[in-house]
C-alpha positions as CSV (number, residue, x, y, z in Angstrom):
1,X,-32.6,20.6,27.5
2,X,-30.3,18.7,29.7
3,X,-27.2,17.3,28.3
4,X,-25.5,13.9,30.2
5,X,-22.3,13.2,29.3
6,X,-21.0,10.3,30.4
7,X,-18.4,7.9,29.8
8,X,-14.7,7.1,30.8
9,X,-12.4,8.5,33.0
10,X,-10.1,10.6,31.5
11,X,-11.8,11.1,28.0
12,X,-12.1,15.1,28.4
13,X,-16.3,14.9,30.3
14,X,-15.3,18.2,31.9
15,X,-13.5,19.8,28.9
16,X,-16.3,18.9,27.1
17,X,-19.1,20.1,29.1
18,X,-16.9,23.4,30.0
19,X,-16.9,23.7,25.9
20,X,-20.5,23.2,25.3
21,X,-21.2,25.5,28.7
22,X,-19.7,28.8,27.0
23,X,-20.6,27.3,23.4
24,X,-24.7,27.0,24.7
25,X,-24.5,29.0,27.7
26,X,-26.2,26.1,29.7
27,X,-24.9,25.8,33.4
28,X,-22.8,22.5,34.0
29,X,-22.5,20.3,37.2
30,X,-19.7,17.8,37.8
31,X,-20.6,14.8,39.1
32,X,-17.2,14.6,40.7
33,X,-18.3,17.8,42.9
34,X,-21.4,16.3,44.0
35,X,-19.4,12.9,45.2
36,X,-16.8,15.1,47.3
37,X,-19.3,17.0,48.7
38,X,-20.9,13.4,49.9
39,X,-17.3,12.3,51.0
40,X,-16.3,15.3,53.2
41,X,-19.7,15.5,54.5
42,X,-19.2,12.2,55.5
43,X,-23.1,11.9,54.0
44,X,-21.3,8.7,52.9
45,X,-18.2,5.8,54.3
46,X,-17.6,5.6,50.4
47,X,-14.3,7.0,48.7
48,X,-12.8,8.2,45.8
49,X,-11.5,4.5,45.2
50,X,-14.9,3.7,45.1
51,X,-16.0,4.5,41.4
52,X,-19.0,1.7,40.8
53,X,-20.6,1.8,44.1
54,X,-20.6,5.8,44.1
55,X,-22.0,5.5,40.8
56,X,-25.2,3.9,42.4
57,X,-25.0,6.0,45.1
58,X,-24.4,9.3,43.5
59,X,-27.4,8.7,40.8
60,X,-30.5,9.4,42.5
61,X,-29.6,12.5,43.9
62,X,-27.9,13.4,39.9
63,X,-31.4,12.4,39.0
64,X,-33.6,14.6,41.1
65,X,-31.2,17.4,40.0
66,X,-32.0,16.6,36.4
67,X,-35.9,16.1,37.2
68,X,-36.2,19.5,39.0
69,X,-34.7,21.0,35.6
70,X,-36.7,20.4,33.3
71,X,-39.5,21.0,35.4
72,X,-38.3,24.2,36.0
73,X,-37.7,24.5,32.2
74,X,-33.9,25.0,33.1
75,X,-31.1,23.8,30.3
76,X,-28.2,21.9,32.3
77,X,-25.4,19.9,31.6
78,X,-24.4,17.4,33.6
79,X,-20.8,15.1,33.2
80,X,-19.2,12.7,34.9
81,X,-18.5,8.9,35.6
82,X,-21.4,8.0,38.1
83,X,-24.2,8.2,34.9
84,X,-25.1,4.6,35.4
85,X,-25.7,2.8,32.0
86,X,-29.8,2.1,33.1
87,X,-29.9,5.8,33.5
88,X,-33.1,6.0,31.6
89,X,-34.9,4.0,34.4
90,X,-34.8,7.1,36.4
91,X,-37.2,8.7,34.3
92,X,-40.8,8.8,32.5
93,X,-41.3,9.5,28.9
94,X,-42.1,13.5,29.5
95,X,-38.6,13.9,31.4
96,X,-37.1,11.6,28.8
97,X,-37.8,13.6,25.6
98,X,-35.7,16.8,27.4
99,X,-32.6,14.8,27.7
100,X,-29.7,14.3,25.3
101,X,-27.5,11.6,26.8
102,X,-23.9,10.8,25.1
103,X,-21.2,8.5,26.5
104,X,-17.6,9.2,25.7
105,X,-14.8,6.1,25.9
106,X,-11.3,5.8,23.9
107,X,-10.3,2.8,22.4
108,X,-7.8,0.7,23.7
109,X,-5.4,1.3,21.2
110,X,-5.8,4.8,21.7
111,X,-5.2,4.8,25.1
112,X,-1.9,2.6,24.7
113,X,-0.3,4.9,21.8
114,X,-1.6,8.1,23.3
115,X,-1.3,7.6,27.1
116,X,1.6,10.0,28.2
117,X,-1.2,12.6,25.9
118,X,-3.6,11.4,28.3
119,X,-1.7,12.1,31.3
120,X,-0.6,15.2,30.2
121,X,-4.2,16.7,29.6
122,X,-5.7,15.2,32.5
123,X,-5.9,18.4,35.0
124,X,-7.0,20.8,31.8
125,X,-9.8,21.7,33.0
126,X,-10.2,20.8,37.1
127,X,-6.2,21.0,38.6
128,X,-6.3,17.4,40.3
129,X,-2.6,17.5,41.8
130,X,-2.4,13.9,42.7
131,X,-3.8,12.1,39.5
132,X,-2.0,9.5,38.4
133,X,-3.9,8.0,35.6
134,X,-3.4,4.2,35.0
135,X,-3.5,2.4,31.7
136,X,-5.3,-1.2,32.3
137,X,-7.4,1.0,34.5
138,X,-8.7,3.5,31.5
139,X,-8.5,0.1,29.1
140,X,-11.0,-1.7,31.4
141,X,-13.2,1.2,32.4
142,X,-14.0,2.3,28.4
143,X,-14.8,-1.5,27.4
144,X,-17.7,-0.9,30.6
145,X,-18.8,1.6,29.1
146,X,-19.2,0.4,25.6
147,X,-20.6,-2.4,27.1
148,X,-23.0,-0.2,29.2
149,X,-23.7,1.9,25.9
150,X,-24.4,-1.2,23.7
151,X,-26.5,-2.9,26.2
152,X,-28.4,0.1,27.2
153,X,-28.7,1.5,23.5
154,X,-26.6,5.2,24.5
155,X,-24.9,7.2,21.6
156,X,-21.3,6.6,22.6
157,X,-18.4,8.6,21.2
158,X,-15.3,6.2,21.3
159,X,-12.3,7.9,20.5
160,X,-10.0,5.6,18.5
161,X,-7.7,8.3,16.4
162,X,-8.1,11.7,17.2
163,X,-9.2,14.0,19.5
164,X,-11.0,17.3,18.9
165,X,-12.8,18.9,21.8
166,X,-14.2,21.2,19.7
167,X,-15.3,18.8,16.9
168,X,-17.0,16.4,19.6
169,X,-18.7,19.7,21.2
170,X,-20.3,20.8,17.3
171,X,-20.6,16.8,17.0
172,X,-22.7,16.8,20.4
173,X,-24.7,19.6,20.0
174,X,-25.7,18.6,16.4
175,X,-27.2,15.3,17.8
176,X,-28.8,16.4,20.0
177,X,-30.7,19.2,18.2
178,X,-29.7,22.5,19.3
C-alpha cells in the first residue's frame, strides 16, 4: 500500500507521515527532500519560492517512485505539497487500487485563531531554521487545496477545531484499510 498525503503547508504532512511510519512501519519520503535535492543539484533553475511550478515538476519523478512500489510490492508513504490535485492521471487502474490518497488543509478560521500554534509547531518534525510562516499565505494555499480535493474528488481532512496527530494518524489508517 502506498499512502499520499497531501495538502497545505503547515498542516503537520511530515508529523503525520512520521506517525503513521512508526505506527505501520512503512518507509516515508518527503517530497520536500526530493525538491532540494533537484535545487542543489541544480537538476532544476526553480526555487523554494516556487511551490506550483515545482509541484509540476517534482510529480513525475514522485510518480515513478510510487509506480516502482507497488510493483515491487513495497508499502510507502509519501507527503508533501507537490501531490498535484490530477494526481490520479499518473496512474492505471492496477496501480490505482494500491494507493490511499488523503489531503490535509485547515480552515481559515483556524489558521487566524490558532496561527502563533502554527508557527510554533512548524519545525516539529524537520528543524527548518528560517521558516517564517505567513497567514494570507496558509489561508490561500488550503482553499487550493479544497478546491483541488473537491474538483478532483480526494478525501480531504480540513482541520477547523482541533488538532490531534494521533487521531488523524488512526483516522488515516482506518480509511484507508489497514
Amino acid at each position: 500500500m502506498v499512502i499520499l498525503i497531501g495538502g497545505s503547508s503547515h498542516v503537520g504532512k511530515t508529523l503525520i507521515a512520521q506517525k503513521l511510519m512508526e505506527k505501520l512501519h512503512y518507509p516515508y519520503i518527503s517530497l520536500d527532500h526530493l525538491k532540494m535535492a533537484f535545487i542543489r543539484t541544480k537538476k532544476t533553475s526553480l526555487t523554494v519560492e516556487d511551490d506550483y511550478e515545482m509541484r509540476y515538476f517534482l510529480w513525475p519523478f514522485a510518480a515513478e517512485m510510487i509506480k516502482t512500489a507497488i510493483e515491487n510490492k513495497q508499502n510507502m508513504i509519501v507527503e508533501g505539497c507537490y501531490i498535484p490535485g490530477e494526481w490520479k492521471e499518473s496512474f492505471s487502474p492496477e496501480y490505482l487500487s494500491h494507493i490511499y490518497t488523503t489531503f490535509i488543509t485547515m480552515s481559515k478560521e483556524y489558521i487566524e485563531d490558532k496561527f502563533q500554534l502554527i508557527k510554533d509547531y512548524a519545525s516539529v518534525i524537520e528543524k527548518r531554521p528560517d521558516d517564517q510562516p505567513d497567514m494570507d499565505r496558509l489561508i490561500k494555499c488550503s482553499e487550493n487545496f479544497r478546491q483541488d480535493c473537491s474538483k478532483f474528488d480526494i478525501p480531504l481532512i480540513d482541520i477547523s477545531e482541533n488538532y490531534d496527530a494521533d487521531e488523524l494518524v488512526c483516522d488515516i489508517i482506518k480509511n484507508a484499510g489497514l
